[in-house]
Structures are given as structure tokens and as C-alpha cells.
C-alpha positions as CSV (number, residue, x, y, z in Angstrom):
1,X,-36.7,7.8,-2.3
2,X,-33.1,8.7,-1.9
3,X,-30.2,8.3,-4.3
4,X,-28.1,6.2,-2.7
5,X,-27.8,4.0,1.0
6,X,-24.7,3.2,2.3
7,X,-25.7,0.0,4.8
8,X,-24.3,-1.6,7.6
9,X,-21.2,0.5,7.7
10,X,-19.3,0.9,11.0
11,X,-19.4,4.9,10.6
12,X,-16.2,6.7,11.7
13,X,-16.2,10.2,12.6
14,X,-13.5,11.8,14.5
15,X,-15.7,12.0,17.6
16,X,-16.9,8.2,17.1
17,X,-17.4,4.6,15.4
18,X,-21.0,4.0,15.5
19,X,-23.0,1.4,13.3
20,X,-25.5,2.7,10.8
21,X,-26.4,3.9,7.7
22,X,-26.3,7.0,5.1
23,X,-28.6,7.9,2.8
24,X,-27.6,10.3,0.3
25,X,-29.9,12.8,-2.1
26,X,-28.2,15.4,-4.6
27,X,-24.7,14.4,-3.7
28,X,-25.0,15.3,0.1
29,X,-25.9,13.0,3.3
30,X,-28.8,13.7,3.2
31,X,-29.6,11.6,6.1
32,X,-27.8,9.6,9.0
33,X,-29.8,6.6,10.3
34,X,-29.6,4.0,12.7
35,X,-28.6,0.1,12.0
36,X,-32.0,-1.2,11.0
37,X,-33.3,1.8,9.5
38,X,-33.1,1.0,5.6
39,X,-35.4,3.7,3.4
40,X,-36.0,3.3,0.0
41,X,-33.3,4.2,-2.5
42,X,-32.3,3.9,-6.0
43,X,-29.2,2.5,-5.1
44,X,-27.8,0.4,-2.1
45,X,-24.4,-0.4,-1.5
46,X,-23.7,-2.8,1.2
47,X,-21.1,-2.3,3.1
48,X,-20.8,-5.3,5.2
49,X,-19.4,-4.4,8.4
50,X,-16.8,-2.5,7.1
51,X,-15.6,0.9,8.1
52,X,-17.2,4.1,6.5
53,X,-14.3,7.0,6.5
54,X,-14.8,10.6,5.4
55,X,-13.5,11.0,1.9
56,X,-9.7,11.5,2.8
57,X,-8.5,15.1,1.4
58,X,-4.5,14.9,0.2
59,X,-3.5,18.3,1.3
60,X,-0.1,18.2,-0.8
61,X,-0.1,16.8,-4.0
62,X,2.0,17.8,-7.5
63,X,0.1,16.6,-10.4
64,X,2.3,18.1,-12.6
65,X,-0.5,19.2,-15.2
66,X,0.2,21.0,-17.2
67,X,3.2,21.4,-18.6
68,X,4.9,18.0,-17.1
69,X,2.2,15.5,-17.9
70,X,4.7,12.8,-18.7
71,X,5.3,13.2,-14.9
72,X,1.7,13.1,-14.3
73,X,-1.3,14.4,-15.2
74,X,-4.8,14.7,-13.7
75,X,-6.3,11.9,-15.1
76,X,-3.6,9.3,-14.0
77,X,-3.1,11.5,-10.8
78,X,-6.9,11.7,-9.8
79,X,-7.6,8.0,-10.6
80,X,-4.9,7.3,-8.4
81,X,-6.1,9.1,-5.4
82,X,-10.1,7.7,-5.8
83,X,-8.4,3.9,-5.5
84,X,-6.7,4.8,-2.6
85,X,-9.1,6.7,-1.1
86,X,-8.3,10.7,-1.1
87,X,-11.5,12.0,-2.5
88,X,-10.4,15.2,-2.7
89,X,-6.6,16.8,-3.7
90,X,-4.6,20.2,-3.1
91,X,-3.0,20.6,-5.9
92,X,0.5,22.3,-6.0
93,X,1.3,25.5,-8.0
94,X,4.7,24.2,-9.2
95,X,6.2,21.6,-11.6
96,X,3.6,23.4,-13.3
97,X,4.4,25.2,-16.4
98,X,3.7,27.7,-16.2
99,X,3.4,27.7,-12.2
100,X,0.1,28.8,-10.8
101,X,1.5,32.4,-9.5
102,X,-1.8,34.3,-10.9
103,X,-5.5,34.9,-11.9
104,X,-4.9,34.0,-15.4
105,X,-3.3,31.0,-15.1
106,X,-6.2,30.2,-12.4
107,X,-8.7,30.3,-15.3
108,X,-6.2,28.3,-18.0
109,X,-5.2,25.4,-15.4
110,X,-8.7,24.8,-14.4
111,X,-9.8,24.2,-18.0
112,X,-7.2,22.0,-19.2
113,X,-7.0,20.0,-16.0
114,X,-11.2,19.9,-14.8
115,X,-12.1,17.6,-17.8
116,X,-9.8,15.1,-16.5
117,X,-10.1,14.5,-12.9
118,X,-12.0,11.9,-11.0
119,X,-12.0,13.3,-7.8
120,X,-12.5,16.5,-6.5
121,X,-9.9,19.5,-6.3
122,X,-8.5,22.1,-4.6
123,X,-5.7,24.7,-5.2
124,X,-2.7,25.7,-3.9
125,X,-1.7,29.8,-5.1
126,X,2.0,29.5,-6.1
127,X,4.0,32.6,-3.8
128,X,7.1,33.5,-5.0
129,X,9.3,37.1,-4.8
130,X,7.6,38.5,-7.7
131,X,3.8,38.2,-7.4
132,X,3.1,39.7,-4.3
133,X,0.4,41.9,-6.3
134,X,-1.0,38.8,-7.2
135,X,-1.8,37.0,-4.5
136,X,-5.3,38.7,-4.0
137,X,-6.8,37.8,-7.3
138,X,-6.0,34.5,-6.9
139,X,-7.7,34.3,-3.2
140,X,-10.8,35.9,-5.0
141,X,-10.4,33.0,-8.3
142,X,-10.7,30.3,-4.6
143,X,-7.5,29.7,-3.9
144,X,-7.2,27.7,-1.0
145,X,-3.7,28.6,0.4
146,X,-0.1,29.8,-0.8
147,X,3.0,27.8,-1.2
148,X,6.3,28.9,-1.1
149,X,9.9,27.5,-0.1
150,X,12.1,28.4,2.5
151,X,14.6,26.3,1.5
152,X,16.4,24.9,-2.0
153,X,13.9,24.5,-4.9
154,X,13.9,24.0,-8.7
155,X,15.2,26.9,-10.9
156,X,11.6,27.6,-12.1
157,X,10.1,28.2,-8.8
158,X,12.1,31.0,-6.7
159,X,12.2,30.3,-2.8
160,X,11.2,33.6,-0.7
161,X,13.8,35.0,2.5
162,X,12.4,35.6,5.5
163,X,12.2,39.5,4.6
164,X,10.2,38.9,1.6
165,X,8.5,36.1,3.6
166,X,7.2,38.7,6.3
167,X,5.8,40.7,3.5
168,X,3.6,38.6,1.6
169,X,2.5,36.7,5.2
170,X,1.3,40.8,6.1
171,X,-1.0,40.7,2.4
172,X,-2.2,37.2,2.8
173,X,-3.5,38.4,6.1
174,X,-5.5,41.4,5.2
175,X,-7.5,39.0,2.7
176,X,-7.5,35.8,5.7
177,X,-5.6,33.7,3.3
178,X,-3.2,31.1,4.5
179,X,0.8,30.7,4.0
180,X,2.1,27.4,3.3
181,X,5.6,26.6,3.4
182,X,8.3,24.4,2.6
183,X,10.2,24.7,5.9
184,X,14.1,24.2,5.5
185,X,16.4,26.2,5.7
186,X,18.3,27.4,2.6
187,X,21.6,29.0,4.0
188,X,22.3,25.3,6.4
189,X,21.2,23.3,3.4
190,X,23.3,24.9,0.9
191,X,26.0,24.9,2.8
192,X,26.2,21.4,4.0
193,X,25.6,19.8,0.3
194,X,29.0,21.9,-0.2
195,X,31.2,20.2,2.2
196,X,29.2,16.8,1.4
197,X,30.6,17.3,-2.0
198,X,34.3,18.7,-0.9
199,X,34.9,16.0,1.2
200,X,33.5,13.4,-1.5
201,X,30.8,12.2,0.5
202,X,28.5,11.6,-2.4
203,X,26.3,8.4,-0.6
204,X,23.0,8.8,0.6
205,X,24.2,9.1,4.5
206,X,26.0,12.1,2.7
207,X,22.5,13.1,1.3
208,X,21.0,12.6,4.6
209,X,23.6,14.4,6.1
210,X,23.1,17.4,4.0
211,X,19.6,17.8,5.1
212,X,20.0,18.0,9.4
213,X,16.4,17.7,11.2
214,X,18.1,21.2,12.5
215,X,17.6,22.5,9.0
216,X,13.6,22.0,9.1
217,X,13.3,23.4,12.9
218,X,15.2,26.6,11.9
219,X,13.0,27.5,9.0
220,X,9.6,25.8,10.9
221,X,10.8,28.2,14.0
222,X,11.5,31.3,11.9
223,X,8.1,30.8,10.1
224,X,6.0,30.5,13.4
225,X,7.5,33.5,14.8
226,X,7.0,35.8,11.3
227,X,3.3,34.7,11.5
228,X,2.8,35.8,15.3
229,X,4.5,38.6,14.4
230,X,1.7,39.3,11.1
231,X,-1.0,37.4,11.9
232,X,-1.2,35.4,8.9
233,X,-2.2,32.1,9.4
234,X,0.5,29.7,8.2
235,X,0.6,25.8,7.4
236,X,3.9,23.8,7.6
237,X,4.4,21.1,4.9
238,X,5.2,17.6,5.5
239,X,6.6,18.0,8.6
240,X,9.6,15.1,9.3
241,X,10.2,16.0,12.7
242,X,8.3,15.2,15.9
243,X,10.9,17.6,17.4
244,X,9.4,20.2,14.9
245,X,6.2,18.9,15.8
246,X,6.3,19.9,19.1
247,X,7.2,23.6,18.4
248,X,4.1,23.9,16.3
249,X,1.8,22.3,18.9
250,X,3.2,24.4,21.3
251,X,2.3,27.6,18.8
252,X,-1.4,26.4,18.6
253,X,-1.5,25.6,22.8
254,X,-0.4,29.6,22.4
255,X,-3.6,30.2,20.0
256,X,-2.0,31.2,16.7
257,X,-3.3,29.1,13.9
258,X,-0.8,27.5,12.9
259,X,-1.4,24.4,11.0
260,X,0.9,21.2,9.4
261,X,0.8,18.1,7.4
262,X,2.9,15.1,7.7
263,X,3.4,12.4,5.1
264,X,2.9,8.9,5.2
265,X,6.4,8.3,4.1
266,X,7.1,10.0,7.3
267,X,5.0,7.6,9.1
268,X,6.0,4.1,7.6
269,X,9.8,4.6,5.9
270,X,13.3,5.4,7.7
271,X,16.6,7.0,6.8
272,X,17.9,3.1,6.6
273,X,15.4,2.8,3.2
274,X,17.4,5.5,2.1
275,X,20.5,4.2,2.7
276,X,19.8,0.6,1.9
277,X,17.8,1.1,-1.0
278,X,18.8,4.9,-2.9
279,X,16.7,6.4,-5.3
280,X,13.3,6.1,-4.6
281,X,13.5,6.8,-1.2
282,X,15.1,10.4,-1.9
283,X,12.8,13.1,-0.4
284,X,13.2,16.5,1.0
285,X,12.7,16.8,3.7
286,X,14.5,12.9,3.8
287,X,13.3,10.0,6.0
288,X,14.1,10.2,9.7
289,X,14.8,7.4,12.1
290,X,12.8,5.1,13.0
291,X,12.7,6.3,17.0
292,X,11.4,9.3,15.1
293,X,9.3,7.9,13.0
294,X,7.4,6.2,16.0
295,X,7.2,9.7,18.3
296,X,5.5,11.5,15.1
297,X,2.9,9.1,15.7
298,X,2.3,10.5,19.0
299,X,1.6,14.1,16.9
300,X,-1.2,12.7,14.7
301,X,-3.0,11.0,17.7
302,X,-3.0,14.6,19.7
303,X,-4.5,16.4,16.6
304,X,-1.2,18.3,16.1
305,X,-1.7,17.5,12.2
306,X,-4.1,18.8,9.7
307,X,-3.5,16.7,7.0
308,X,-1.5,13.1,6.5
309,X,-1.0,14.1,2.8
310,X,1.1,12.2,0.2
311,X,3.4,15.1,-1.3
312,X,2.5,13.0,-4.5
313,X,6.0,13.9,-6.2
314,X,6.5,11.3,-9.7
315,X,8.8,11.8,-12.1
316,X,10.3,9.1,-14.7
317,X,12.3,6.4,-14.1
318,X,15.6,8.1,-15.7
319,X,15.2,10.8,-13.6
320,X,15.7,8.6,-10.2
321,X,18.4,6.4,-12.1
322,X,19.9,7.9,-15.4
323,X,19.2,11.9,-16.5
324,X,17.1,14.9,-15.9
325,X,16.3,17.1,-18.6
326,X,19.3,15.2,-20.5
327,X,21.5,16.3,-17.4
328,X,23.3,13.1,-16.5
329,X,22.6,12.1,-13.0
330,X,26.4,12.0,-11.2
331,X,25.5,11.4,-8.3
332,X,23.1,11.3,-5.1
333,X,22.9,15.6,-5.2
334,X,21.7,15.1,-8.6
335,X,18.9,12.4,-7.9
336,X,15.1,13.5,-8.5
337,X,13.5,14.1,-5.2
338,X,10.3,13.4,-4.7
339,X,8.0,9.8,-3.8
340,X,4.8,8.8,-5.7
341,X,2.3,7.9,-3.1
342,X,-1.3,9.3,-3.9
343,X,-2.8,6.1,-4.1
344,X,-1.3,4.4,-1.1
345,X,-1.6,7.2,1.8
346,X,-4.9,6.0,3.1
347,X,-4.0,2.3,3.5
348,X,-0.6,2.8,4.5
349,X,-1.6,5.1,7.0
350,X,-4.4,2.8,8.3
351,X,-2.3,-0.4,8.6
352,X,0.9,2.2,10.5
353,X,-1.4,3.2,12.6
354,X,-5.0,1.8,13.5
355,X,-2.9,-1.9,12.4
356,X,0.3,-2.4,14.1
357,X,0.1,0.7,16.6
358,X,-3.6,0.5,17.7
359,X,-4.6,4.2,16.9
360,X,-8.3,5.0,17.0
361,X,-9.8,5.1,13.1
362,X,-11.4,8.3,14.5
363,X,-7.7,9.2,14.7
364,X,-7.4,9.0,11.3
365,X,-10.9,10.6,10.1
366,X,-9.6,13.7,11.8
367,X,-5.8,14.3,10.6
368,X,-6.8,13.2,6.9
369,X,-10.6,14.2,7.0
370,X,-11.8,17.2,9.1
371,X,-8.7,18.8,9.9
372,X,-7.8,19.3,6.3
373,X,-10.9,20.9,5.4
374,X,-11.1,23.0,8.7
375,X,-7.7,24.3,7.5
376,X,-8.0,24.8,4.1
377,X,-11.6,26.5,4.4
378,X,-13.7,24.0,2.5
379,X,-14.8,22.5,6.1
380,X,-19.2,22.6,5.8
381,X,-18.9,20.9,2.2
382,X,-15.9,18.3,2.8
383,X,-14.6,16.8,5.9
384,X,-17.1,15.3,7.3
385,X,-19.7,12.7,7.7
386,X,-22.6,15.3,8.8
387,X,-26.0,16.1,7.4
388,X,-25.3,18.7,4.5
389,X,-21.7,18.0,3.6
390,X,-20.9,16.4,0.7
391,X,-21.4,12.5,-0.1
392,X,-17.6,11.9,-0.1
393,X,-16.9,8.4,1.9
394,X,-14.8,5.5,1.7
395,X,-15.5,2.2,2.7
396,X,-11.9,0.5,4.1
397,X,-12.2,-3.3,4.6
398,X,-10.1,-3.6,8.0
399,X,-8.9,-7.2,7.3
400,X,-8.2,-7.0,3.4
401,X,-4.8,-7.6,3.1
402,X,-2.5,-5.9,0.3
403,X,1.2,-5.9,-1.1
404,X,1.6,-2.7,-3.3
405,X,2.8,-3.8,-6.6
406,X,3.9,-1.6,-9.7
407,X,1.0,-3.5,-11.9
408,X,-1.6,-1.7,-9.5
409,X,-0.8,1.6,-10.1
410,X,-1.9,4.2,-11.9
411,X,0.3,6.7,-12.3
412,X,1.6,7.8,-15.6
413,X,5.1,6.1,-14.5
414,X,4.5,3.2,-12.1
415,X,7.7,3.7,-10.1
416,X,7.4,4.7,-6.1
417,X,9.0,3.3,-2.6
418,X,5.5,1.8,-1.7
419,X,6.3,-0.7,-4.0
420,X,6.7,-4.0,-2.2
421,X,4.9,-3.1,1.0
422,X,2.8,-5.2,2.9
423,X,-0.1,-4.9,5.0
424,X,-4.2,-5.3,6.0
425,X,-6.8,-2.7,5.8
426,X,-7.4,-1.5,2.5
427,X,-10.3,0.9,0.4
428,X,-12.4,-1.1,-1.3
429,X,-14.8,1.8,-2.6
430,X,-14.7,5.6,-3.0
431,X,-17.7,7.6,-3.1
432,X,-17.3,11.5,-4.5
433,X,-20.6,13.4,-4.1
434,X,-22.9,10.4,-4.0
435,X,-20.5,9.3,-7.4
436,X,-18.8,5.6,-7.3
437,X,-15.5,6.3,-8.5
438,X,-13.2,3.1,-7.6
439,X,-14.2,0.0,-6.6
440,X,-11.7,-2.8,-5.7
441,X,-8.8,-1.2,-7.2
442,X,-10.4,-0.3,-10.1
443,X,-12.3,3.1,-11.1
444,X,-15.8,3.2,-11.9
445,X,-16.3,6.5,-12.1
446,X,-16.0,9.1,-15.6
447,X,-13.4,11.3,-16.2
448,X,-14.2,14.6,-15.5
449,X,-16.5,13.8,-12.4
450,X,-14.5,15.5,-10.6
451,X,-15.1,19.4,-9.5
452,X,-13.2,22.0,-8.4
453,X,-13.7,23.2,-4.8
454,X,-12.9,26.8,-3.5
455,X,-12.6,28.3,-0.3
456,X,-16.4,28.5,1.6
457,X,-16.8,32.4,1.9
């Protein structure tokens, strides 16, 4: 008798949608059956016609824990992502204090956060100029990938130059690690908030302004070149641009493994939210046009993407509209950057694209499923729905409509630009390892179910 059946599920792979069942034993599919075949199990869930995704895997996410919990913290953070649907998250090294930059701080983050999660977790080595003798230990601790900045970042978390950049891409190679980066570039940014400010062009056009899709393509360019040069494989975060898209699909037609996320604010919000609506619209890279926004599309349907993460970024409501750290916010410069949207990426992303542009589902199971784990090494346990892999699934009711509301969320501070949204296609239940964790909105699962997931060696 197996642990659990998933029945009468309209199965999505990124091959396929096929009808059938999944019977689960020990926390893995333990078996893939056909519609009809219905063994005996301890528990059946029913999932009435609805589609069955592979658990979605956020491959940028800052929960903030520890140090800023009254950002976020993993419990909060975690039960968000099981609602919406990400049953597994790549935690960031930084809002982290202190940030995640080596071995010991592997071991002390794992035990303050791994009591608290819901879902499973992943993460992210912090890379910054000074712990280039680091970076091994932490691969060896599981480590997934390396995250550093290439452009502007908080004074806590130092950005690399290309020079140093070169240097710790030529270790992370000799261990097969991968680089991740923040691509924009610092000199064009710095320079352009500068004359924003001299010639007093302190709106959010100003903002935008400050922050040129030419800024993102020099770094993304720069980047792609250091690792042909190395060999390092490298991953580009949240990626704004199709125009940037294109010149890292045309580095993987070339064979270098190169890979990228985009975000679903990229995919559903425009530079006219920013404009029209301020704050909580302020991201870096910032919302492009819409004509943009509908040829990134293009990128996730051709497989150009190995992730559609959230870059979960929350922070207080002060910090969007009053103060930071009792700094007084003066003006747009001074805003928090950053959007909350763990717990809407799956849905979102569905109704964007399999809704109101007709994209595949199996689409979707491969930017936010396989891809994901292909890339960040974990592919053979997550990713998939395959004999063997982990019993991560979510069952997404294609016709349940939703409005995002502040109410429904759980995040510490129940602030984000999703609010207000619209649309059908929703997670009804999330399944980690076999484990209900959310049902209907709600979790069902216990805190601490959640496990942490290294690299497969």
C-alpha cells in the first residue's frame, strides 16, 4: 500500500500534459500510473481534473533570517511560498546579518532558520571581495551557487569589479560551482542617479531613468564574456530585458552554460506602475515597458530561463513610504527597493502566460520546475515529476479565479505590488515530499517540515 495517491490529475511535465495518477511511498513518486489505475493507499487526494505541476523551485528569494526578521523570516517566508506553490526556495546570502560569506555561518543559519520552514531550501554562498578563500568550504557545506553584484548594493554587502569578478569566477570553476550575479552596471548607474539628482529630477521617470536597460546589458555582456573566458558557469539574476535575453541565449546556442531567471514582476508589471503608482513598484533592475514585457515572454517559451523566481525582497511599510533605519526617506533615490512576491509567482505567472497569452503549462513546469533544478544541481531529487524524485507537486485549479488581497498574505508585513491583482488559475494544494503543506490558501503543514537541500554530488 502506498502513502499517498494523487488522482485524476492532468499531469504536467515539461515534455507533456497527460491524465493520470501518482502514487507516492517514503516521500518519492514512487509510481506513475495511468487514469483508471487506483492502488491502495493510505491516503487519496483527489484532484479532480486539475492540473498536477512539479513543485515550483523560487530560485531568488531574500528571507531575511536572520538578522532582519522583522523583514521576514523563514516561517512567514516559507509559508508564503507553500500557498503559492514554490515548494522549494534559494535563499539569498544577504539582508542577512551576518551575510552568508562562509562555513561557519553555513552551520549557524541552518540551525536558526531549519526549525522554521515549511518548505524545502536551498542556499545561495554570499561572494563578495574578501572571501575568495571561502568560497570552497561553503561549496563542500552544499552551497548551491554564489551571488554577487555588479552593480550598486547595500553598504553591508560589497559589489565585486570585473577584475575581482574574473578571479573568484577562475576558483568557483576548479570546484564546478556556479556564479550568480546581479547584472548592472555600477559606473552608468552611479553616474546617472548623479545627474538625476543635479538636475532635480527626483520622480520615478527620474528613477527609471537612472537605471537604462543599457546598464543591465553592459554588466550581463561583461559577465558572459569573463565566464567564456574562465569557464565558470554563471547564472544571471532577474533578467528585465528580452534585449539581454537574447545575448544569453545566444551564449548557450554557443554552448557555454550560461544560465538566468526572470521575475514575474517582469512578466506582469510595467515602468507605467512605477510611475503611476511609486513605491511599491520600486525594483532594481525597475519595470520595463510593456512591448518589453510581452517579447520576454517569447524567452520563457524557448527555454532561455531557468528559473521564473520571485526576488522575494519585503521590507516595512516605512521603509517604502517614511524611513530606513531612522534615515528619512527624501526622495525616490532613497525608497526601499525590492517587491514581496513569494506567494504569488506561481499564479501570476500561470494566468500571464498559460491565461491571457496561451503558453503551454509544460512551459511553465520547465522555466519554474526542471530548469531550476538542472541549474542549481539538485535536478534527480527536485524538478520533476519522474519515478525517484521527490513527491513535491502542486495541484493549480485552471479556472479558480483570485484577486490578491493584503488579508491573504503571509508575510511578516503584508505590503507588495501584487496587491490588487486579478486573475484565474490558482494553487489549491502543495505537496513537499509526500507532506500537505497548504491547502486552499491556508497551510496544513508543521513548521519545520521543511529540509534543507544541497547540491547532488
Amino acid at each position: 500500500m502506498y502513502d499517498l495517491l494523487v488522482k485524476n490529475g492532468k499531469i504536467v511535465t515539461a515534455e507533456a500534459v497527460e491524465c493520470g495518477n501518482i502514487a507516492i511511498q517514503n516521500g518519492k513518486i514512487a509510481a506513475i500510473l495511468a487514469e483508471g489505475e487506483e492502488p491502495e493507499a493510505a491516503k487519496v487526494i483527489d484532484a479532480k481534473g486539475n492540473y498536477v505541476f512539479p513543485g515550483a523551485i523560487d530560485t531568488h528569494a531574500h528571507l531575511n533570517d536572520p538578522g532582519y526578521e522583522w523583514r521576514e523570516d523563514y516561517a512567514h517566508g516559507t509559508a508564503a511560498a507553500a500557498v503559492g506553490g514554490y515548494t522549494t526556495i534559494v535563499d539569498m546570502p544577504l539582508q542577512n546579518e551576518p551575510a552568508l560569506t562562509n562555513a561557519e555561518l553555513f552551520d549557524i543559519k541552518n540551525a536558526k532558520v531549519g526549525p522554521n520552514a515549511y518548505v524545502d531550501y536551498c542556499f545561495w554562498g554570499g561572494l563578495i571581495p574578501d572571501n575568495f578563500d571561502d568560497l570552497k568550504g561553503l561549496d563542500e557545506k552544499g552551497c548551491v551557487a554564489f551571488k554577487s553584484f555588479i552593480g550598486p548594493v547595500s553598504p553591508d554587502y560589497s559589489s565585486l569589479n570585473y577584475g575581482q569578478a574574473y578571479e573568484a569566477m577562475q576558483i568557483i570553476k576548479e570546484f564546478d560551482g556556479r556564479a550568480g550575479f546581479h547584472c548592472e552596471d555600477f559606473a552608468t548607474i552611479k553616474w546617472q542617479e548623479q545627474r538625476m539628482k543635479k538636475e532635480g529630477r527626483l520622480d520615478w521617470q527620474g528613477f527609471l531613468d537612472s537605471r537604462p536597460v543599457i546598464a543591465e546589458m553592459l554588466a550581463t555582456v561583461d559577465i558572459i564574456e569573463i565566464a567564456k573566458a574562465t569557464g565558470c558557469k554563471a547564472h544571471i539574476c532577474h533578467v528585465s530585458s528580452p534585449d539581454v535575453a537574447q545575448k544569453i541565449k545566444e551564449a548557450q546556442q554557443e554552448g557555454y552554460d550560461i544560465t538566468a531567471e526572470t521575475c514575474t514582476h517582469y512578466l506582469s508589471m510595467t515602468d507605467k506602475d512605477v510611475i503611476e503608482n511609486g513605491p511599491l513598484f520600486k525594483c532594481a533592475p525597475p519595470l520595463r515597458s510593456q512591448e518589453e514585457v510581452d517579447r520576454l515572454w517569447s524567452y520563457v517559451e524557448d527555454g532561455t530561463f531557468s528559473g521564473i523566481a520571485s526576488d522575494h525582497s519585503p521590507c516595512s511599510y516605512d521603509e517604502k513610504f517614511n524611513e530606513i533605519l531612522g534615515q528619512k526617506i527624501n526622495n525616490v533615490f532613497d525608497v526601499w527597493g525590492g517587491i514581496s512576491g513569494i506567494q504569488s509567482g506561481m499564479q501570476v505567472s500561470f494566468y500571464e502566460g498559460c491565461v491571457k497569452r496561451g503558453v503551454s503549462p509544460t512551459v511553465l513546469a520547465n522555466a519554474m520546475a526542471k530548469k531550476p533544478a538542472e541549474a542549481f544541481g539538485i535536478y534527480g531529487q527536485k524538478g520533476d515529476i519522474r519515478i525517484g524524485f521527490d513527491a513535491d507537486l502542486v495541484i493549480l485549479d485552471p479556472e479558480k479565479e483570485w484577486e490578491i488581497t493584503s488579508e491573504s498574505l503571509l508575510y511578516v508585513n503584508q505590503i507588495s505590488a501584487f496587491v490588487g491583482m486579478k486573475g484565474k488559475g490558482l494553487p489549491v494544494c502543495t505537496i513537499v515530499r509526500g507532506n500537505v503543506v497548504a491547502e486552499d490558501g491556508k497551510i496544513t503543514g508543521e513548521k519545520g517540515c521543511g529540509h534543507l537541500v544541497t547540491k547532488l554530488r
